[in-house]
Structures are given as C-alpha cells and as structure tokens.
C-alpha positions in Angstrom: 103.0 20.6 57.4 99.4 20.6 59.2 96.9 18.4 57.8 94.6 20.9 57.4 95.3 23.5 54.5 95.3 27.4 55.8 94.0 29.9 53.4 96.8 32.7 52.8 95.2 36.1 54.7 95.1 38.1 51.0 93.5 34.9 49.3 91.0 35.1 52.3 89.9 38.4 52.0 90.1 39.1 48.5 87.0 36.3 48.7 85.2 37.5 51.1 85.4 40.8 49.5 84.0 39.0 46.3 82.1 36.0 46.9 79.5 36.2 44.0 82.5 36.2 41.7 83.3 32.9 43.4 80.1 31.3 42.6 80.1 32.7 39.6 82.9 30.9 38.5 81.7 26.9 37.3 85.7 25.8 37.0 86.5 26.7 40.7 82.9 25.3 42.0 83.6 22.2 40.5 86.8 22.1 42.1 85.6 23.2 45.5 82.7 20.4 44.9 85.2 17.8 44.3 87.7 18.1 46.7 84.4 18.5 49.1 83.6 15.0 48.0 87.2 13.8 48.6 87.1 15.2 52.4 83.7 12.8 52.9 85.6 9.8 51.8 84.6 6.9 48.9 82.1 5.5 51.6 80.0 8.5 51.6 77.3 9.3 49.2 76.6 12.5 48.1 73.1 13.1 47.3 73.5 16.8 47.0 76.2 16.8 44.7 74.3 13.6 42.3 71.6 15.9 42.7 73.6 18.6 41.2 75.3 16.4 38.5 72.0 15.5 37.1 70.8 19.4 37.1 73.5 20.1 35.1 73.2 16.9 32.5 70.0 18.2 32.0 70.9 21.8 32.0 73.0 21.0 29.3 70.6 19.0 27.0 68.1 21.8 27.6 70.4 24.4 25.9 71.4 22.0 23.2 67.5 22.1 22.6 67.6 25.8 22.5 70.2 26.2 20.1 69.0 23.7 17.8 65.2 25.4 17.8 66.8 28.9 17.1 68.8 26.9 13.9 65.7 25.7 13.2 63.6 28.9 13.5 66.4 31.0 11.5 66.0 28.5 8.8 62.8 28.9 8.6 62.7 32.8 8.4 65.4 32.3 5.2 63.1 29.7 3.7 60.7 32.3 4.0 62.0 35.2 2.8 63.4 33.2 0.0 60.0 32.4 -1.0 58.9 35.5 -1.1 61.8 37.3 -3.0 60.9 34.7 -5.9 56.8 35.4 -5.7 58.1 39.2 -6.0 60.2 38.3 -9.1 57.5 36.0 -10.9 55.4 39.1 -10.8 57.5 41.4 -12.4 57.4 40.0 -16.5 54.9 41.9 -18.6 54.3 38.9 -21.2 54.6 35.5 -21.5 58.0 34.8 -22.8 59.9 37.4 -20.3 58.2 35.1 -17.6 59.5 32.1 -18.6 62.6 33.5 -19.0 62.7 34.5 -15.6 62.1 31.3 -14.5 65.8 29.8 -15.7 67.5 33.1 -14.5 66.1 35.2 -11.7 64.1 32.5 -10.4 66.5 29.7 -10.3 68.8 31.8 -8.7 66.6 32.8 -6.0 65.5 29.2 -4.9 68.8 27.9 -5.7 68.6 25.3 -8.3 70.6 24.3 -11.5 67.3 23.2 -13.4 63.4 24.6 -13.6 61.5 22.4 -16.2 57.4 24.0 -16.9 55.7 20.8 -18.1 52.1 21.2 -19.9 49.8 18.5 -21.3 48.3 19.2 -24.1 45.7 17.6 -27.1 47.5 19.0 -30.0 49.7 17.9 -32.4 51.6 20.9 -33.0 52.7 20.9 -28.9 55.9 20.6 -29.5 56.8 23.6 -32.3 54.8 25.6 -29.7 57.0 24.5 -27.0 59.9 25.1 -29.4 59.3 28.8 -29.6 59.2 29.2 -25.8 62.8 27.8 -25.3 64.0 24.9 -23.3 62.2 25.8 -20.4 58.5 24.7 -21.6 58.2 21.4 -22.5 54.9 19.6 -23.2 53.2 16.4 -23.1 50.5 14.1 -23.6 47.0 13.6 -21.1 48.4 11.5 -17.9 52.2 12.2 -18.8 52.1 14.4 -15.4 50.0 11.9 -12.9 52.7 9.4 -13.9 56.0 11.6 -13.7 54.9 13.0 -10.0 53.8 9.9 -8.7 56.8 8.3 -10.4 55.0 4.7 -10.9 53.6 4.9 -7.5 49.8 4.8 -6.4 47.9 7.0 -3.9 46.3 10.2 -3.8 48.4 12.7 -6.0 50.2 15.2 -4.0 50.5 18.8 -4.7 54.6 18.6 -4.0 56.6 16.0 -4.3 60.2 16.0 -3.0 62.6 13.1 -3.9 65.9 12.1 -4.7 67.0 10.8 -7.8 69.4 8.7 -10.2 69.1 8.8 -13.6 66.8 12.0 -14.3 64.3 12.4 -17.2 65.7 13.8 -20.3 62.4 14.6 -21.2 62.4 16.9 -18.6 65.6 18.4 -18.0 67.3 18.0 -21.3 71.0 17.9 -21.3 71.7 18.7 -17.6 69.6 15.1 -16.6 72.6 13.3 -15.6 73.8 15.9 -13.0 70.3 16.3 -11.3 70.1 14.4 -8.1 67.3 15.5 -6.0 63.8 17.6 -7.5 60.8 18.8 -6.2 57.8 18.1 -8.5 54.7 21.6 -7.9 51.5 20.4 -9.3 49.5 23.3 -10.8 45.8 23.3 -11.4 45.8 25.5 -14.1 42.0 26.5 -14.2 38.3 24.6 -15.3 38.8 23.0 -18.3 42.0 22.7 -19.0 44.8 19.7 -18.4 47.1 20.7 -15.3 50.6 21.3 -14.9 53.8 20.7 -13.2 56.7 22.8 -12.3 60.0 20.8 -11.8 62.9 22.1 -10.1 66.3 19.9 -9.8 68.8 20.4 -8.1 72.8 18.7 -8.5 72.6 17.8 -4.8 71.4 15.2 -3.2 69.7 16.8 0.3 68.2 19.5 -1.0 64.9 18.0 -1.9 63.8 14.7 0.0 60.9 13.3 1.4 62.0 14.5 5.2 62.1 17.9 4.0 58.6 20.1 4.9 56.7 21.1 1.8 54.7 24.0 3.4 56.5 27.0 1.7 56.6 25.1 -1.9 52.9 24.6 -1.6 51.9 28.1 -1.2 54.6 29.1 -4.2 53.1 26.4 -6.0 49.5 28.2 -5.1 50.7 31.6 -6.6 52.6 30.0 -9.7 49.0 28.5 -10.9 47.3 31.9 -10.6 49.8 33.4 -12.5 49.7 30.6 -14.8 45.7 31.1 -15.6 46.4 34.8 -15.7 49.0 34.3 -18.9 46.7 31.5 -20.4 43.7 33.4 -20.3 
C-alpha cells in the first residue's frame, strides 16, 4: 500500500465538480482540518487552525446570545399583548359591581393568577357591610393598613409595584385560598385628591411568577390605567 492515500477518479471529480458543497459541509471540514493537523505532526503548532477554534467558540456563544434575546424579545411582546387584552377587558363593565366581577373572572384569567384581592382604606365604620355587598373581591381597611401590607414591615420609599414571594399569605387579603398563594404582586393606586389610596393584589400558587428579579414596567402602566378607572367609578 503507498503511504500516500490516492483519491478514487469519481471521488475526485465529483468534488471538483462541487467544491462549495464541500465547504459547505462543517462535519467533513472538520475532518479534513484534523487529519491536516495529523500530517504536521504533535510538534507543530497550528495557529491557523487555534485561530479557527477560537472563531468558532465564539461563533457559537454569539448565537447562544441570539437565541436567548429573541426568547427574551418574544416574551416580551406576550407580556405585552397580555396587558393589553386585560386594559381592553377592564373597560368593558358598565357599573361598579360588573367591574369587580370581572376582575375574579376575565381578568384573572387573562394575567394568569388564582387570586385578585382590591384593598381600600377607608374612615368609616360601616366599611366592612359595604365591602360585604361587593363580594369577596373588595376588602377594606383602616388608614396605613396599605403602606404596611406593600412594604411588608420594610422601610424606604413606597413603590408603586411590588413583586415578592411568599409563605404564609394574609387571610385578610385572600381569604380562604391564603395558604396556596406563593408569590404576589402588590399595584399601588392613587385613587384621586382627597381620598386614602389603594392597592390591587394579585397571587399567584407559584412561586416564580412574581419576584423581585422580575421587571415591573408593564404592571406599572396597568396599575396607571386601573387608578383612572378606579376615580372614574368613585366619582
């Protein structure tokens, strides 16, 4: 057998015929590269072919990047539209009772929670047979009860939305379903001059679907158009 390898005449020509198919092909080039760098001997470096090594290394963590910014951007567009299919739906209810009502059915189904909790301070004694005639939806409280709940004991500036997980939930808030709740996001609402604010709670039975990684910039803007509609129905 002669120590160098002869190409067969049809194996020959059928790549010269095609030779970007050859190229084309990153399982044969790596093949070709290595048995290149077996010719050379261990004793030989290769700069061309480190050279290559780390272009694709790097190739390959660019389009890693890619895919996870398209993830990211798709996401995004369904957090989105999400947003805006609930806004559509809280606009819909011609009095105040349909509209809370929509806010345990259409609404939680739409943004995907098992609990939505409307929380409203009030000065009056009789706050809680009003709240009784809403449903289990409205609940009320006294002055400072929602500083304390959305800061949850903590100081600082008070945040529009809060998102945070949770063990042991407040009956208060969520009633019977507290003990599954296990993450929440807590919308402040400035309900208008002169009156004591407000504070939409949605809960949710998993853990990741509200934390304090999570970007709050769609929940503030739904927060913005649930305290307009808010001061519409108050008014």
């Amino acid at each position: 057998m002669s120590s160098t390898a002869k190409l067969e005449t049809s194996l020959r020509d059928a790549i010269l015929a095609e030779p970007d198919a050859l190229l084309e092909d990153q399982g044969l080039m790596n093949a070709l590269v290595a048995a290149n760098e077996r010719a050379m001997g261990s004793n030989i470096v290769d700069m061309r072919g480190i050279a290559m090594e780390r272009l694709e290394a790097r190739l390959d963590r660019l389009e890693d990047t890619h895919r996870s910014v398209i993830a990211a951007a798709y996401e995004n567009l369904a957090g989105t539209n999400q947003i805006h299919r609930a806004i559509l739906r809280l606009l819909d209810p011609v009095d105040f009772e349909s509209f809370l009502k929509t806010l345990t059915t259409d609404l939680a189904e739409i943004l995907r929670v098992d609990a939505i909790a409307l929380l409203l301070e009030t000065v009056q004694n009789d706050g809680d047979a009003a709240a009784a005639r809403m449903g289990d939806i409205l609940k009320v409280a006294g002055p400072g009860y929602i500083d304390s709940y959305a800061a949850n004991g903590r100081g600082g500036p008070a945040r529009q939305v809060t998102l945070r997980q949770v063990q042991g939930a407040s009956p208060t808030v969520y009633g019977e379903k507290a003990e599954w709740i296990r993450s929440e996001a807590c919308l402040r609402l400035d309900l208008g001059k002169g009156r004591l604010p407000g504070l939409l709670v949605l809960g949710s039975e998993d853990p990741h679907q509200f934390t304090p990684q999570h970007g709050t910039d769609l929940l503030t803007f739904f927060a913005g158009v649930f305290e307009r509609s808010m001061r519409r129905w108050l008014s």
